[in-house]
C-alpha positions as CSV (number, residue, x, y, z in Angstrom):
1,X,105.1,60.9,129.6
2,X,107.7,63.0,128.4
3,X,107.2,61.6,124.7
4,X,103.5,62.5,125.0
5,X,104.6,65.6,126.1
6,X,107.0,66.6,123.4
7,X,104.2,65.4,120.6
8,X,101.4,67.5,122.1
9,X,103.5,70.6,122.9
10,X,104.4,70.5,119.2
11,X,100.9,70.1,117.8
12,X,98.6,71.8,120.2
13,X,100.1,73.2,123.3
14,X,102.5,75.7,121.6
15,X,100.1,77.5,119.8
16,X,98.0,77.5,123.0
17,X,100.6,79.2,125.2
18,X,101.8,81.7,122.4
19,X,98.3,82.9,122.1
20,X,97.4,83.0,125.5
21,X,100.9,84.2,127.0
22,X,102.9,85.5,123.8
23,X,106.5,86.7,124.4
24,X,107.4,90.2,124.6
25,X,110.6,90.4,122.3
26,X,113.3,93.0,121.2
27,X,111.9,93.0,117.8
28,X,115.5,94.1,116.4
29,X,119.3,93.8,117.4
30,X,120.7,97.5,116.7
31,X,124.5,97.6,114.9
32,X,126.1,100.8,114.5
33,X,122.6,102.8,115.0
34,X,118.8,102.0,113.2
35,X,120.1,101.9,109.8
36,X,121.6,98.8,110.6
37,X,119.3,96.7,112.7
38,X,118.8,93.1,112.2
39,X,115.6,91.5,113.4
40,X,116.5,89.1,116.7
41,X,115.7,85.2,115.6
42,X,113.2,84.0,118.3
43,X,114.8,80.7,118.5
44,X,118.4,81.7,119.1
45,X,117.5,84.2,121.6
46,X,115.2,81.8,123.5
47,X,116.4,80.8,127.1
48,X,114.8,76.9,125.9
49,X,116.6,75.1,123.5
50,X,115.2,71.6,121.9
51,X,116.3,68.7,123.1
52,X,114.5,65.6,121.8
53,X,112.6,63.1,124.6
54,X,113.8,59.9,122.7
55,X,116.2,59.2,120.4
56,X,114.5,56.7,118.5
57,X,112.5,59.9,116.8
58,X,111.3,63.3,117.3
59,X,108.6,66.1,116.9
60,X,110.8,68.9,115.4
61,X,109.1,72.2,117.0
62,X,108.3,74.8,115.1
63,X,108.9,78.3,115.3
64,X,105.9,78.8,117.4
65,X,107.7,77.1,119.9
66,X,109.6,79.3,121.0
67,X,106.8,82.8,120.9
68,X,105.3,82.1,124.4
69,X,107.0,83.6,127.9
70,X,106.3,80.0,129.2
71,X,108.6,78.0,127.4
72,X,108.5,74.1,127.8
73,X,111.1,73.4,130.7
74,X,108.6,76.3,132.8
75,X,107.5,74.1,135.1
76,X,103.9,75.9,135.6
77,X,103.5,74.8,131.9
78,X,104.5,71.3,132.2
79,X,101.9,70.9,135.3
80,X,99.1,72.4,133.4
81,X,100.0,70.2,129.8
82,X,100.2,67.1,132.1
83,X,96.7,67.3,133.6
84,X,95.2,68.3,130.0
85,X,96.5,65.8,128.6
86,X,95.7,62.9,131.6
87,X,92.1,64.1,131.9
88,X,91.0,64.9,127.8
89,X,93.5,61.6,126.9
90,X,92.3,59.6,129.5
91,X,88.6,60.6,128.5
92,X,88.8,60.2,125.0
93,X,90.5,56.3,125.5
94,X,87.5,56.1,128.4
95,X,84.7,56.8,125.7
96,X,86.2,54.7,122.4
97,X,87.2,51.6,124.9
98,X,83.8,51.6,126.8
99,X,81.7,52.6,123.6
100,X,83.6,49.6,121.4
101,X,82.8,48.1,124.3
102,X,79.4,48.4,125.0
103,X,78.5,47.4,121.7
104,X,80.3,44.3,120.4
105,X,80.6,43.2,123.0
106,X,78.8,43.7,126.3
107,X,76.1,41.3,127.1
108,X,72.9,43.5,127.2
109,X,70.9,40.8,129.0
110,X,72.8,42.6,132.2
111,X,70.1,44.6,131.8
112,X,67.5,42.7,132.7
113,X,69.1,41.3,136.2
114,X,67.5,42.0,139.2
115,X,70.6,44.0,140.6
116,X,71.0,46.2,137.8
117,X,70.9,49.9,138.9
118,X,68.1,52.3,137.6
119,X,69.4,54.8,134.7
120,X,72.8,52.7,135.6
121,X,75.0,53.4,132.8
122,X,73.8,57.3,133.2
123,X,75.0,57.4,136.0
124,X,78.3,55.6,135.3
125,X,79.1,58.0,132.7
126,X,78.4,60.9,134.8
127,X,80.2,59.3,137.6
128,X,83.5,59.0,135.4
129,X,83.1,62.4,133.9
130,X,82.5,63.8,136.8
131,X,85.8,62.5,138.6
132,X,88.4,62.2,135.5
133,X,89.4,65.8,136.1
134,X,89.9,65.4,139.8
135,X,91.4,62.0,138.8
136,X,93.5,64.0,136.7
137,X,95.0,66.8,139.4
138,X,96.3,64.1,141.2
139,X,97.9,62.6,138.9
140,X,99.8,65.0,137.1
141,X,101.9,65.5,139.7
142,X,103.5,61.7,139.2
143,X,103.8,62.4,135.8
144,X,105.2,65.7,136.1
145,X,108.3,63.7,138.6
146,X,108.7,61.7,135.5
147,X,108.7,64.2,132.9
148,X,111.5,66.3,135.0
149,X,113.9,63.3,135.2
150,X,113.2,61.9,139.0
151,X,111.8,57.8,138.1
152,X,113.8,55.4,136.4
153,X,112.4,55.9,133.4
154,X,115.0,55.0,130.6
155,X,114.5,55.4,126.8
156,X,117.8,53.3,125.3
157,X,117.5,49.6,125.5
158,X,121.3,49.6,126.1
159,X,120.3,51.6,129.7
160,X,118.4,49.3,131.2
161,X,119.3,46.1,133.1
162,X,119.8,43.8,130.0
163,X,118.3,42.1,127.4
164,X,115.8,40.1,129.9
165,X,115.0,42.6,131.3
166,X,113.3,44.1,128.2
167,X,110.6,41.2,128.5
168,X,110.4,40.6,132.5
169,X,109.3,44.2,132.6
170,X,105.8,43.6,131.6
171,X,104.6,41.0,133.7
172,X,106.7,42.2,136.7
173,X,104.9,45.9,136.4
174,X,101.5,43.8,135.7
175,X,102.1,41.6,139.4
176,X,103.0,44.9,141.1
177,X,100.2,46.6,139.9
178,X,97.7,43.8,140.3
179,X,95.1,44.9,142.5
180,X,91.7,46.8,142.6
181,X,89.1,47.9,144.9
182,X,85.3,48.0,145.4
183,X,82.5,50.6,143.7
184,X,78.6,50.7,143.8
185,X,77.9,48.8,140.5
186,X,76.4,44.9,140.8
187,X,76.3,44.6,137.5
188,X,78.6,46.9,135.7
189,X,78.7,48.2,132.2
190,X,82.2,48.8,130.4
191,X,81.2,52.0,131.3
192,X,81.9,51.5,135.0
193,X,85.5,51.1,134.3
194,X,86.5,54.1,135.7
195,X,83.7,55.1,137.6
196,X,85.0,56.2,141.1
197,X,85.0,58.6,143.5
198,X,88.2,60.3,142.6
199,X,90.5,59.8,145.7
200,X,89.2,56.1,145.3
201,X,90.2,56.2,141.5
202,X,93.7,58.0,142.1
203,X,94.5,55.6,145.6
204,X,94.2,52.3,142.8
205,X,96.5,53.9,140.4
206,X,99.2,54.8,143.5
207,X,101.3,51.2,142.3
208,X,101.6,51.9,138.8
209,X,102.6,55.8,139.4
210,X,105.1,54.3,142.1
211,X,106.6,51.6,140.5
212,X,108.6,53.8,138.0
213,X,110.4,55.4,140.8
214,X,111.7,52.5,142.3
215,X,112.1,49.8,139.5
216,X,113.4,50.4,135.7
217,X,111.2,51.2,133.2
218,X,111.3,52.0,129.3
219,X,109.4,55.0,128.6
220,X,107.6,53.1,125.8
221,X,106.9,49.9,128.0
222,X,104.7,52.4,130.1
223,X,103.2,53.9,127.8
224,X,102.4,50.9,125.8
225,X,101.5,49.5,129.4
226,X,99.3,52.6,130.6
227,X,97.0,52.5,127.7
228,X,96.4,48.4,127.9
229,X,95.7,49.2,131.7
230,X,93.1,51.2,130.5
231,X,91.5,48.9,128.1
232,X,91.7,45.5,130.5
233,X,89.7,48.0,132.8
234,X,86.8,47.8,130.7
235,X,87.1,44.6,129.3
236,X,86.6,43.0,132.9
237,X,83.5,44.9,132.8
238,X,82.2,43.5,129.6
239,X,79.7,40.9,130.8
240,X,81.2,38.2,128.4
241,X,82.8,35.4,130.5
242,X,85.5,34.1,128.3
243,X,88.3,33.3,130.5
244,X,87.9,30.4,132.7
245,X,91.2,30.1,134.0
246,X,92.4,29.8,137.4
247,X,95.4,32.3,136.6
248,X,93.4,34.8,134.6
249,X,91.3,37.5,136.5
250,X,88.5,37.7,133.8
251,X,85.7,39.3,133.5
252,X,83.8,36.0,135.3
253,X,86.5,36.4,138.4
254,X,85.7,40.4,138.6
255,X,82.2,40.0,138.6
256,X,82.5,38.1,141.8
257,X,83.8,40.9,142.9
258,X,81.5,43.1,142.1
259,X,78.5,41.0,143.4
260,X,79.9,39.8,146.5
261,X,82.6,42.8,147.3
262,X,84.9,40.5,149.5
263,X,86.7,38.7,146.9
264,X,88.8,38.5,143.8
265,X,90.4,42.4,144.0
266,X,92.9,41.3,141.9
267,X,92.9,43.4,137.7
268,X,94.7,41.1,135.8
269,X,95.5,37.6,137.6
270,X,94.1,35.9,140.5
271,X,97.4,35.3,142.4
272,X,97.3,38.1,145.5
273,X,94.0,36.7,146.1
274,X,95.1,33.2,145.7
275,X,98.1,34.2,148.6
276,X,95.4,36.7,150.3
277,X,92.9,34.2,150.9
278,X,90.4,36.8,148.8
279,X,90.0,34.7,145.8
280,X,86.7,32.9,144.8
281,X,86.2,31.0,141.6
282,X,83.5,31.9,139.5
283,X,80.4,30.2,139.3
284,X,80.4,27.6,136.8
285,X,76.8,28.9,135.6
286,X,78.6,32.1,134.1
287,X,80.5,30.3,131.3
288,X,77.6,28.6,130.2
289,X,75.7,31.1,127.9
290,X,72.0,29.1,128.7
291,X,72.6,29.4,132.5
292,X,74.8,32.6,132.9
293,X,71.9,35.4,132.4
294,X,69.3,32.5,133.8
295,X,66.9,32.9,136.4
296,X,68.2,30.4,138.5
297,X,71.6,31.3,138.9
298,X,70.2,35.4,138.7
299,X,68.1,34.2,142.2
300,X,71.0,32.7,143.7
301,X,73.3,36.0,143.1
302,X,70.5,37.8,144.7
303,X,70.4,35.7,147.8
304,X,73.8,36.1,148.4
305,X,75.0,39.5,147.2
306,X,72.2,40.7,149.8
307,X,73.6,39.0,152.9
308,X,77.0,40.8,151.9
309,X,75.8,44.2,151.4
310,X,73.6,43.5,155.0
311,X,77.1,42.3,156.6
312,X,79.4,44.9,154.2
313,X,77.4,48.3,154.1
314,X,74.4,47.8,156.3
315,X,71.3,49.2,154.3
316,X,71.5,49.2,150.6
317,X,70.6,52.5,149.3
318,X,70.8,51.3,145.9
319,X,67.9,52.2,143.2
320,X,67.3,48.6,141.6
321,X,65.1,49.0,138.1
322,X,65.8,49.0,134.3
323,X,66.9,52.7,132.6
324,X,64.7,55.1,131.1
325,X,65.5,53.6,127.2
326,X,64.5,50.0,128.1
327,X,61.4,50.7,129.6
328,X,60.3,52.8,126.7
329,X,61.5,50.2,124.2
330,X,59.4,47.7,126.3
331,X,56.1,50.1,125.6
332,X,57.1,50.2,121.5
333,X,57.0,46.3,121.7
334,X,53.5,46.4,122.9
């Protein structure tokens, strides 16, 4: 995150912490009495000097840089830009992911199902804003370790373990980070991609803050890998049922998951259920446009999702019913 870092300090952040917390300097350098003072050049006199995250470019500061008492090695200041920058950068990919999303290509028959939550996707979005700051706290602190120099984070290609390497790093992070847990939605929206209760939300992202600290990483494998986390997150949420692949966890695969809780907590493939004994194929109903939102296969969802969430959670405290919008469009059609 240290590349994120440097490009945020050097368009936002520093004139942030200059205004808040300006620095208090000797405004000139006295030679043989006043008459020949020199004014003292911030950047020189600064106890931080630039030193560029990557070397395959840079964000040259500027000299606001270097006019706040925090400078960018404070530590207190690297914390703080951390969390802004998880919670308003993790919000803004939440809203454009989900929103694309929702509209080209969620199935808004989901709405109709019998399971679907009243005012649902109201309280999805409030759920997620709700718990991306808290979200946030606890993870700054990972990225803070890797900002400081403590993973194994590596920026030239020449320091990593070689050439194959360079590949086998994105599936190998993808299979250690494979896995995911329950949440309240039936029948989510692609905004119930991040909608957890915090700890719940930080305690799935533990393996992909870990695995930089014990395997070799490229900082722009991670952050290339970060962001597509984020967008297969709501893409498994979509309602369309594309992949029908026993190796795939698709949107079909997590959907099982979401309807019958016990199986299929895999994110991206379907192999530590296959080894756990969790995994569970998707119906065959859902690839088929004409049966997948039909009331046949909706009744036999029903039937069974119940009997879990009798043997799982006991009562179901869930409000079943369609949101406010669809109930008044439903009146307009009248």
């Amino acid at each position: 995150m240290d590349v994120a870092l440097e490009f945020c300090d050097t368009y936002i952040f520093d004139y942030m912490y200059a205004a808040l917390l300006p620095v208090q300097p000797v405004p000139y350098n006295l030679k043989d009495g006043l008459a020949n003072s020199t004014p003292i050049d911030p950047v020189s006199s600064s106890p931080w000097q630039f030193q560029p995250s990557t070397e395959f470019f840079s964000f040259t500061p500027r000299e606001v840089a270097y006019m706040s008492s925090l400078t960018r090695d404070n530590i207190y200041r690297q914390a703080l830009s951390l969390f802004l920058i998880t919670w308003i950068g993790g919000a803004i990919i939440y809203f454009l992911i989900a929103s694309f999303s929702y509209v080209f290509i969620f199935d808004k028959t989901t709405f109709k199902h019998p399971k679907f939550l009243k005012n649902q996707i109201r309280q999805e979005i409030t759920q997620s804003v709700i718990s991306m700051p808290f979200m946030a706290i606890l993870t700054a602190p990972c990225f803070l370790a890797e900002a400081r120099g403590y993973s194994k984070l590596y920026d030239s290609l020449s320091d990593g373990p070689g050439t194959w390497y360079d590949y086998f790093q994105f599936p190998f992070f993808l299979i250690f980070t494979d896995c995911f847990a329950h949440h309240k939605w039936i029948m989510p929206t692609p905004y119930a991609a991040i909608a957890f209760h915090p700890v719940d939300g930080f305690a799935q992202s533990v393996p992909y803050h870990v695995f930089p600290f014990i395997f070799p990483l490229q900082k722009f494998a991670y952050l290339a890998l970060f962001v597509f986390v984020q967008i297969w997150t709501v893409f498994i949420h979509d309602g369309e049922y594309v992949a029908n692949s026993p190796v795939i966890n698709g949107a079909a695969c997590h959907t099982m998951h979401h309807l019958y809780f016990n199986y299929n907590y895999g994110q991206y493939t379907t192999l530590w259920d296959r080894l756990g004994g969790s995994y569970r194929k998707p119906n065959e109903e859902l690839f088929r446009r004409e049966s997948k939102m039909g009331k046949k296969e909706w009744e036999k969802q029903v039937k069974e999702m119940e009997k879990m969430v009798q043997e799982v959670e006991g009562e179901d405290d869930r409000s079943y019913g369609p949101d406010e919008h669809l109930k008044l469009g439903s009146k307009k059609d009248l």
